[in-house]
C-alpha positions as CSV (number, residue, x, y, z in Angstrom):
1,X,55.2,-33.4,-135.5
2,X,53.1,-31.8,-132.5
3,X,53.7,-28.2,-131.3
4,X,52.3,-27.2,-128.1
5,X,52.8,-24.8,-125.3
6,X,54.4,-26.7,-122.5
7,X,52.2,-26.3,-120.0
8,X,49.2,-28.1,-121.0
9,X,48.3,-30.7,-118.0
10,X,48.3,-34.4,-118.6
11,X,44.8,-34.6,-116.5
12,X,42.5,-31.8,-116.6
13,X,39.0,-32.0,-114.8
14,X,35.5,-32.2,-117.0
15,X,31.8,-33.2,-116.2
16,X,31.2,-36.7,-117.1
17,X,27.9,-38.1,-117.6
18,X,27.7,-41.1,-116.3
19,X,24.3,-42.6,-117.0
20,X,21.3,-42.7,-115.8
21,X,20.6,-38.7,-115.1
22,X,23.9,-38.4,-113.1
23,X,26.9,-35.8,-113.8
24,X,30.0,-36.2,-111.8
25,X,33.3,-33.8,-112.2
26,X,36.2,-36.1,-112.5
27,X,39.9,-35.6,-113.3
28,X,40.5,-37.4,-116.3
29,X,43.4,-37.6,-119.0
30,X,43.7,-34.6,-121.0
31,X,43.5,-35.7,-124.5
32,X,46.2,-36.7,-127.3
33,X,45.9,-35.3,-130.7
34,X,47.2,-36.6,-134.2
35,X,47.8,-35.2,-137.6
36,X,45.3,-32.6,-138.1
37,X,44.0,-32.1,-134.9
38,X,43.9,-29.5,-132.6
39,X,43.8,-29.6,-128.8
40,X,42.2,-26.4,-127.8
41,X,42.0,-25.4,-124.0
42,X,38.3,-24.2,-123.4
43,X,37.3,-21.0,-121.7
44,X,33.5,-20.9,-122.4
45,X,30.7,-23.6,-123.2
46,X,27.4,-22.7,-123.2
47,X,24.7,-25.2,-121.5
48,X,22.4,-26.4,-124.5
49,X,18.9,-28.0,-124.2
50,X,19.9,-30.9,-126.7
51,X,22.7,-31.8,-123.9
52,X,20.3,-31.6,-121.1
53,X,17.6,-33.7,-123.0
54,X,20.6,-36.5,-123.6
55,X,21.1,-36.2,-119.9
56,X,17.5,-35.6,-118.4
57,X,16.0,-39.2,-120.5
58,X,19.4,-41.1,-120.7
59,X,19.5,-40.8,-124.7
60,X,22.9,-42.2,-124.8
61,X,25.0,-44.3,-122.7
62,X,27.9,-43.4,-120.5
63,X,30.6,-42.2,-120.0
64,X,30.6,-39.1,-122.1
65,X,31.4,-35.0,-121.9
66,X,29.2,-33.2,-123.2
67,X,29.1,-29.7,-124.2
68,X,29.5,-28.2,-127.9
69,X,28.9,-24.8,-127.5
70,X,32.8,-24.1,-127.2
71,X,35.0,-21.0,-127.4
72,X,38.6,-21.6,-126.7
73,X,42.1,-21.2,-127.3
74,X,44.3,-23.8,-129.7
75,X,47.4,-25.4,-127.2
76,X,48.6,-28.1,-129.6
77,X,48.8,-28.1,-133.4
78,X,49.1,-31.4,-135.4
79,X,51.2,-32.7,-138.0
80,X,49.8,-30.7,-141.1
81,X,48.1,-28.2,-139.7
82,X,48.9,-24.7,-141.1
83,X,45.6,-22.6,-140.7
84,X,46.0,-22.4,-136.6
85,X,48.8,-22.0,-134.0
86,X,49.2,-21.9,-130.5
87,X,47.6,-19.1,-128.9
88,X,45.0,-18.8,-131.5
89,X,41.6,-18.0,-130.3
90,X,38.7,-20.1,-132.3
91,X,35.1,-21.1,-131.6
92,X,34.6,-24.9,-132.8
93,X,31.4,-26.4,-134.6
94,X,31.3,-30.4,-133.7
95,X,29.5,-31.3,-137.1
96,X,30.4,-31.0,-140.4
97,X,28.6,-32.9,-143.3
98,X,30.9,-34.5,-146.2
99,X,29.2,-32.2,-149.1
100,X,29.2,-34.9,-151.3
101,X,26.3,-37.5,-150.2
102,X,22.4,-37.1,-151.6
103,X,21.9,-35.0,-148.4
104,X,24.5,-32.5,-148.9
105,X,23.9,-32.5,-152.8
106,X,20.6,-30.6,-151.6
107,X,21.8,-29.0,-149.0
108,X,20.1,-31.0,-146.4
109,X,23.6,-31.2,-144.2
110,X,22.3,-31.7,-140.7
111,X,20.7,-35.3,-142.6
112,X,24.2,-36.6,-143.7
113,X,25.9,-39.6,-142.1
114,X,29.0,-37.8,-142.1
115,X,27.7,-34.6,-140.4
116,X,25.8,-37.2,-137.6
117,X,29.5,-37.9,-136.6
118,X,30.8,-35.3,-133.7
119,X,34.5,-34.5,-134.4
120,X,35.1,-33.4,-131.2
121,X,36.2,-35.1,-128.2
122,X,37.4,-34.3,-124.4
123,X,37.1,-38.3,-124.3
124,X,35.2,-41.4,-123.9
125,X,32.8,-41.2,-127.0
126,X,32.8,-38.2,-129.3
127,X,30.0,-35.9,-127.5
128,X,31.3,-32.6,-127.8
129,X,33.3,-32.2,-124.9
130,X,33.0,-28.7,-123.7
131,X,32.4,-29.4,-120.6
132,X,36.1,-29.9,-119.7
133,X,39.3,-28.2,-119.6
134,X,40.8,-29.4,-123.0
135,X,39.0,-30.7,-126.2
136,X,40.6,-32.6,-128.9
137,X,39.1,-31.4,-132.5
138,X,39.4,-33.6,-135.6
139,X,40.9,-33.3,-138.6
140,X,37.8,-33.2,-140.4
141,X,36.7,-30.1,-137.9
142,X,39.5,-28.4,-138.4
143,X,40.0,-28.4,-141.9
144,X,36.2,-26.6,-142.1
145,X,34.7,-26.1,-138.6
146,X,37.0,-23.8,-137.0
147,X,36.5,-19.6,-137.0
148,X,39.3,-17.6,-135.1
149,X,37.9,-15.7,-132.8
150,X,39.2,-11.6,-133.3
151,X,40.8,-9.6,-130.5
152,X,38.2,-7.7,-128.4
153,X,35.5,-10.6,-128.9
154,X,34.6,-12.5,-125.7
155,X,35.1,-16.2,-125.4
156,X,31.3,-16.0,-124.1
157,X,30.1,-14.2,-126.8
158,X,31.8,-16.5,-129.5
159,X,30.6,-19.3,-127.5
160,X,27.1,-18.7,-129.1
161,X,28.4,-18.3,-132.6
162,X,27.1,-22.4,-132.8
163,X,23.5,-22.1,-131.7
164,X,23.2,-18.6,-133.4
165,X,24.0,-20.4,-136.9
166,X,21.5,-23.0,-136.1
167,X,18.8,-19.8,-135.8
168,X,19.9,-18.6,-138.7
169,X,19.2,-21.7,-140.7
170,X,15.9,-21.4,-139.9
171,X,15.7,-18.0,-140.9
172,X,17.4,-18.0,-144.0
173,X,15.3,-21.4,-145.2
174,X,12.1,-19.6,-144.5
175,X,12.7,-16.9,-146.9
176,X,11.9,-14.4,-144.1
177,X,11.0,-10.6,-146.1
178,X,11.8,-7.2,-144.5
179,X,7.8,-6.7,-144.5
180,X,6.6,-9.5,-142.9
181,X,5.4,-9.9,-139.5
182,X,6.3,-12.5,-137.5
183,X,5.7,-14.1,-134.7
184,X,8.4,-15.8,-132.2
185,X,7.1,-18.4,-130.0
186,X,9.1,-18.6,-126.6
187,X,11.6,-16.0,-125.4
188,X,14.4,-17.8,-124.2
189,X,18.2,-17.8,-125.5
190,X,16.8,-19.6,-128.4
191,X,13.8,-17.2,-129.1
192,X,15.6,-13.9,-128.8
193,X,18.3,-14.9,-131.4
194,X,14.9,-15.2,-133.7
195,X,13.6,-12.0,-132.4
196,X,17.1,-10.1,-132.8
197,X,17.8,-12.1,-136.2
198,X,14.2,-10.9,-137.9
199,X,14.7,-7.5,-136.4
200,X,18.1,-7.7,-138.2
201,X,16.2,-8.9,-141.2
202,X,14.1,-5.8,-141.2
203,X,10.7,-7.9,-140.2
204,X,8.3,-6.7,-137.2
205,X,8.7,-9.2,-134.5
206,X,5.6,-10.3,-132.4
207,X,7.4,-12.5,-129.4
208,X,5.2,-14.5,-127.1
209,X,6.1,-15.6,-123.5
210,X,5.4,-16.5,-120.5
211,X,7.8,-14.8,-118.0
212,X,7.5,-11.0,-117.6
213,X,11.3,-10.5,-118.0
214,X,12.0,-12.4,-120.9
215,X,9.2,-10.5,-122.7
216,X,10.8,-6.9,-121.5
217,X,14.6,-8.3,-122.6
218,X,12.7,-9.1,-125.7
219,X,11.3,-5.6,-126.4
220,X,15.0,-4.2,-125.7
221,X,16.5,-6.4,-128.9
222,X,13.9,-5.6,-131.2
223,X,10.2,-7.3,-130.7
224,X,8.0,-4.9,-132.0
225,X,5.3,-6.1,-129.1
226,X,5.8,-8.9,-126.4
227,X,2.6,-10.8,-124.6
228,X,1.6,-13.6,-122.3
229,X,-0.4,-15.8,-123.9
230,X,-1.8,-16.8,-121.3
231,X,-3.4,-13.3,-120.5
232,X,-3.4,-11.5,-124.4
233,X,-4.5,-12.6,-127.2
234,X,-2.0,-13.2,-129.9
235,X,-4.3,-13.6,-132.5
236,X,-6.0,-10.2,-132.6
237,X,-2.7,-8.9,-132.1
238,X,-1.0,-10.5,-135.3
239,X,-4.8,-9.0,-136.8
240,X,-4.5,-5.4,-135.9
241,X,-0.6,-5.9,-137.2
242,X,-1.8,-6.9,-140.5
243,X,-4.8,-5.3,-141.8
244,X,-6.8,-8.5,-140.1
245,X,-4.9,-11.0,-142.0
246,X,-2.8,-12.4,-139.7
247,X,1.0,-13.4,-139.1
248,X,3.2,-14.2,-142.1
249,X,5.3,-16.6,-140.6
250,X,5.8,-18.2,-136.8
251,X,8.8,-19.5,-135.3
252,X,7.9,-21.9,-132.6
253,X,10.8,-21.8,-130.5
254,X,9.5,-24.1,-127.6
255,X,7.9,-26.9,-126.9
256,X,4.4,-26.7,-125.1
257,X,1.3,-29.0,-125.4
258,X,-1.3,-27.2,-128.4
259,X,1.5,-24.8,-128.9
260,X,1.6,-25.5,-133.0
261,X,-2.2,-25.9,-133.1
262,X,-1.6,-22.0,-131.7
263,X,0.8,-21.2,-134.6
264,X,-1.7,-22.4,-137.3
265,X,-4.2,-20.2,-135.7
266,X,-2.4,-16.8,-135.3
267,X,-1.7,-16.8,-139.4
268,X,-3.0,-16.2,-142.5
269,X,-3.7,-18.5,-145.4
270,X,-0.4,-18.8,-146.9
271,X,1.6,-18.5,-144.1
272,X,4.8,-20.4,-143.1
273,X,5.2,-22.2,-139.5
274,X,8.5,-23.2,-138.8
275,X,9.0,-25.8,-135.9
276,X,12.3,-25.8,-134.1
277,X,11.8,-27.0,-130.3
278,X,9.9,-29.5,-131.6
279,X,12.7,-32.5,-131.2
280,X,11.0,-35.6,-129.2
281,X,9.5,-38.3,-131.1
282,X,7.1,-38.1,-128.2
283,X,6.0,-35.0,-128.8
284,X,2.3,-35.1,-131.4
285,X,0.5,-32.6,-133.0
286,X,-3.1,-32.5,-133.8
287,X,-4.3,-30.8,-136.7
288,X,-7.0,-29.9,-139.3
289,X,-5.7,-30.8,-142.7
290,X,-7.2,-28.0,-144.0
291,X,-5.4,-25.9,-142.2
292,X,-2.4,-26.8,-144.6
293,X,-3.8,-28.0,-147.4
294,X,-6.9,-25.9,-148.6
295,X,-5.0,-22.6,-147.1
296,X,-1.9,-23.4,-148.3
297,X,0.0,-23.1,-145.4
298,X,4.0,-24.5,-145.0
299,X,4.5,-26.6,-142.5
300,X,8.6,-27.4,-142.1
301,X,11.6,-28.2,-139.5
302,X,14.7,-26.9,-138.7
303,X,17.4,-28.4,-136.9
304,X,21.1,-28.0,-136.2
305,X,23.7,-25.7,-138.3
306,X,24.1,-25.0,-141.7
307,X,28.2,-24.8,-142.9
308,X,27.5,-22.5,-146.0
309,X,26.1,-19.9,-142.6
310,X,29.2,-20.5,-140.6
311,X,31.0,-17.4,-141.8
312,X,28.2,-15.3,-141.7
313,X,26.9,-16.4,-138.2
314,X,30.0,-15.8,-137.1
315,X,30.3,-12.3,-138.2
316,X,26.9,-11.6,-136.8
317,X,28.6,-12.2,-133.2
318,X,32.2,-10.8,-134.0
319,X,30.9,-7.4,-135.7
320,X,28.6,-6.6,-132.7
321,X,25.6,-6.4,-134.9
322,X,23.9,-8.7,-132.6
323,X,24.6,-8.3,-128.7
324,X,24.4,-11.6,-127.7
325,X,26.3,-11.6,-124.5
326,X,22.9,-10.1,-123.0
327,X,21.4,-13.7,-123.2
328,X,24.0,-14.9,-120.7
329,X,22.6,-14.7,-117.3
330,X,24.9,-16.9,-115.2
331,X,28.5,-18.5,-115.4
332,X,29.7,-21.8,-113.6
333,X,33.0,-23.4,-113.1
334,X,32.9,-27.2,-113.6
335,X,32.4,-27.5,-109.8
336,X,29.2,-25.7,-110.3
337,X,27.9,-27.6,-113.2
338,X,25.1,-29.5,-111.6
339,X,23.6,-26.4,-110.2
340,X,23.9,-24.7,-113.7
341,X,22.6,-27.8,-115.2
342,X,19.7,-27.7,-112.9
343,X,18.9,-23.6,-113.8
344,X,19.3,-24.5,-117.8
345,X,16.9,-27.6,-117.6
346,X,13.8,-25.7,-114.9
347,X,14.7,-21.4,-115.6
348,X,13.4,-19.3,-113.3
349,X,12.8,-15.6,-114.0
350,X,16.3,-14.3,-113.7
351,X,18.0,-17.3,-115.8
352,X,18.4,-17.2,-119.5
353,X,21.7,-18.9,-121.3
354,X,23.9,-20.3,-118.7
355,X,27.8,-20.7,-119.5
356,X,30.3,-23.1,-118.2
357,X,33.5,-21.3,-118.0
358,X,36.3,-24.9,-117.3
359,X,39.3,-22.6,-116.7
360,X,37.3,-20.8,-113.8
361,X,38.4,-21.2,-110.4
362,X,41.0,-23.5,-111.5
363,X,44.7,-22.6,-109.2
């Protein structure tokens, strides 16, 4: 049995990639849900870089929708649902490992076969599907990937409850201590959740960048000091924080030529250097092995979500503790996607997290 409110569309309109670097908005059908499922109508979808990079270098073939930063609300209910009903307000996460593989047995989730799997859909292949009006979520999603959203939350705001936990992995595995003092590489959406989690953690936040805005925003939600490394240098400031040590731990939060060879540099024997924009297999590093080896220096990677943070990141976001909805610098309909596309992939000094908002300027 299916309830639904009756007014759900049988075509909707969403941003199909199409292959080869192209985006097109087309009507297609909205999709059909089966024993617990949900189909949830999406009102916010924030533009993420793992999207764009699918898109920019043709990672995957078309068609697909992409989009898996979603906040919504649940239209249809499937057979054996009980958790959710219509009108419901949830933000969905599109991976969930199994928790019983080799992976999940050491807590390694974003490396299990089942959590590889996106379980959700607006059609074609699984990709996420936020980008479009409607969004089917699978049963496997539902049962542990869904948070209701409370009254008085944004849909925007909840919409970054997904890359927040993702932050927050990386936080939490590097054992981050109230008097360290760290260093945030890169002060864009990504980087300020790191800046606002650690200052939230109690740390003292050193945040490098390169535009003059993004380094004032970052002063605002709790760096301690912000610089241009192009102009400053970032190692006698992580020296004069430290009694000439050096940092404790850098987050390198994007991805530049030498930029890890930087992170070894600005810390002290000891330290840890966590590398999360680091995703291409392109991408090479170049370094001293005594750098890590003789000063005993951690070298590690985070990537993706964590399911025993999902709660937690949530709560960050609901409770107000962190005010994310100041990351969000513009908001597209789907008839503007390619233009918000275009800001997310090349930012220029007014652009930080860019949301798709499906329902907007529909009639």
């Amino acid at each position: 049995m299916l309830t639904a409110v009756s007014d759900v569309p049988r075509r909707m309109l969403a941003a199909v990639y199409t292959g080869q670097q192209r985006v097109e908005v087309q009507e297609v059908p909205t999709p059909e849900i089966g024993p617990g499922e949900l189909l949830v109508r999406v009102e916010a979808c924030g533009i993420c870089h793992t999207d764009l990079k699918k898109i920019e270098y043709d990672l995957l073939a078309g068609p697909r929708i992409y989009g898996h930063e979603t906040a919504g609300v649940v239209v249809g209910v499937g057979a054996g649902v009980s958790r959710f009903v219509p009108g419901d307000r949830v933000v969905a996460f599109h991976h969930i490992p199994c928790s019983r593989c080799f992976y999940c047995e050491r807590k390694l989730y974003a490396q299990c076969p089942v959590y590889k799997r996106v379980g959700i859909t607006a059609g074609f292949e699984p990709a996420g599907g936020g980008f479009a009006q409607y969004i089917r979520i699978m049963d496997w999603i539902v049962e542990r990937g869904v948070e209701k959203i409370p009254e008085g939350v944004s849909f925007a705001a909840a919409s970054l409850v997904e890359p927040l936990n993702t932050c927050l992995k990386a936080v939490v595995q590097a054992g981050v201590r109230p008097d360290d003092v760290v260093v945030v590489m890169g002060q864009g959406p990504i980087g300020l959740k790191f800046t606002m989690l650690l200052k939230h953690a109690g740390a003292t936040v050193l945040a490098t960048d390169l535009s003059a805005s993004r380094r004032a925003l970052s002063l605002e939600l709790g760096a301690d000091a912000a610089i241009d490394p192009r102009s400053e240098d970032l190692v006698v400031l992580a020296q004069q924080k430290t009694v000439g040590r050096g940092a404790d731990l850098v987050f390198v939060a994007v991805s530049a030529p030498g930029i890890v060879e930087s992170a070894v540099r600005v810390t002290r024997p000891g330290a840890r250097i966590v590398l999360f924009a680091q995703t291409s297999e392109k991408e090479r590093i170049e370094l001293a092995g005594a750098d890590i080896c003789k000063d005993e220096r951690m070298l590690s990677g985070s990537y993706s979500a964590d399911v025993d943070l999902q709660r937690e990141s949530a709560e960050l976001i609901f409770s107000g503790q962190l005010p994310v909805e100041r990351l969000i610098s513009h908001r597209v309909a789907l008839a503007g996607f390619e233009g918000g596309m275009a800001l997310a992939l090349r930012p220029d000094d007014s652009s930080l997290k860019v949301l798709v908002e499906p329902q907007k300027g529909i009639s």
